[in-house]
N, C-alpha and C positions, 0 to 999 in steps of 0.2 A: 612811814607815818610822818605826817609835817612835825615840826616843834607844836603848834598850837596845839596839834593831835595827843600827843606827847603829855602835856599838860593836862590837857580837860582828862587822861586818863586813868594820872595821878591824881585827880581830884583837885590842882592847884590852878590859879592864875597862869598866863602867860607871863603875864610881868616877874611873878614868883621862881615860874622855871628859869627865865632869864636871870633873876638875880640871883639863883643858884649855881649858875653856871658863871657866873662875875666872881661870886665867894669860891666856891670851889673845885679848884684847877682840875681834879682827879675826875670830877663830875663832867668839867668841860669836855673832859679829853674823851672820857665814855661816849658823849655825844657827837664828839668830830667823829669818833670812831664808827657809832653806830650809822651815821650821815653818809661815809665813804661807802659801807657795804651796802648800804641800801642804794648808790648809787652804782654799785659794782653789777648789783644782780636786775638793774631795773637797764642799765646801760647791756645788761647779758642779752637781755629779753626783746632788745629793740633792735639789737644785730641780728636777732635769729630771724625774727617780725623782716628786718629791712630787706632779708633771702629769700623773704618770700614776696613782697609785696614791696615795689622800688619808691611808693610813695613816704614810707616810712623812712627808706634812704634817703630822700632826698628832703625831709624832715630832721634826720641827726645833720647831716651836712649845714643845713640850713643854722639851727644852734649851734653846731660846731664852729664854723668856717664862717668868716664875714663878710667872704669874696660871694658867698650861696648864699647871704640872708635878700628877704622880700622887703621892698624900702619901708619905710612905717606909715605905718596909717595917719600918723598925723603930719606926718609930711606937708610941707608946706603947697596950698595950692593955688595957681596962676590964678588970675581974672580969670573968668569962661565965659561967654557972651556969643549970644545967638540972636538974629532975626529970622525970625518969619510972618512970611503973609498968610494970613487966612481972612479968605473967604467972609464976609459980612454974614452970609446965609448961615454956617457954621459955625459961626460965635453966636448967631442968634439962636440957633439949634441946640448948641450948647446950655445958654441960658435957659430956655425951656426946658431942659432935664435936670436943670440943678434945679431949677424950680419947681418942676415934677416931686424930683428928690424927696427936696425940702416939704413939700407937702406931705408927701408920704410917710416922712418922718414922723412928722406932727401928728398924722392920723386923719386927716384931712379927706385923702384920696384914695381911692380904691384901683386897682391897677389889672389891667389884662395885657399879656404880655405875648411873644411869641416863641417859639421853641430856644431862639441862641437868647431869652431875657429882655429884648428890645421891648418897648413900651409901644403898643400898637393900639390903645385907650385907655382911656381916665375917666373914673365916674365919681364927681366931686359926691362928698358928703356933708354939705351944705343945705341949709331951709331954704334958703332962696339962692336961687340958682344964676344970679347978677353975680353973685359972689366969686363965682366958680367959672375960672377961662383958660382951664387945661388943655380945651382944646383949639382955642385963640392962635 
């Protein structure tokens, strides 16, 4: 059970548990104590786990050992930079489905689609029908 665990169980503060543990050494020591076996039997549980399954090995390794950790996520990251060309036709393509979209969203348009979801018509819901060039 975490410390905070610990506390809310007793009814008190965290802050409370900790300055209990400040005041009284006898108290601390129960806690370092209770800390170690709960780490004895959860460390038991993850050796047996790693015999069977080597991903869990290589999960204590990884906390253990600092030659087997995974770099951090916040690791610093280079510039990345890419060019590509596309196509005029396919940015324009594009456009009309974000536009489609966007209609759809609003409530706008009415949509018939085809089996993989492509939009194969649009039927504005609009009075006058100037308004409406989904199919433009």
């Amino acid at each position: 059970m975490s410390h905070a665990g610990a506390a809310n169980a007793a009814s008190v503060s965290e802050a409370e548990f900790y300055r209990e543990r400040d005041r009284d050494k006898a108290f601390d020591s129960q806690v370092r104590e209770a800390d170690a076996a709960s780490e004895e039997v959860l460390l038991d549980l993850a050796t047996k786990a790693a015999a069977k399954d080597g991903r869990v090995a290589v999960m204590l390794l990884e906390r253990r050992h600092s030659g087997w950790r995974k770099p951090s996520v916040n690791a610093e990251v280079k510039h990345l930079h890419a060019h590509a060309q596309i196509p005029a036709e396919m940015l324009q393509s594009l456009a009309k489905q974000r536009q489609i979209r966007d209609a759809k969203s609003k409530g706008d348009l009415e949509f018939q689609g085809n089996s993989e979801g492509i939009v194969v018509d649009c039927v504005p819901i609009v009075n006058d029908p100037a308004e409406a060039d989904c199919l433009s």
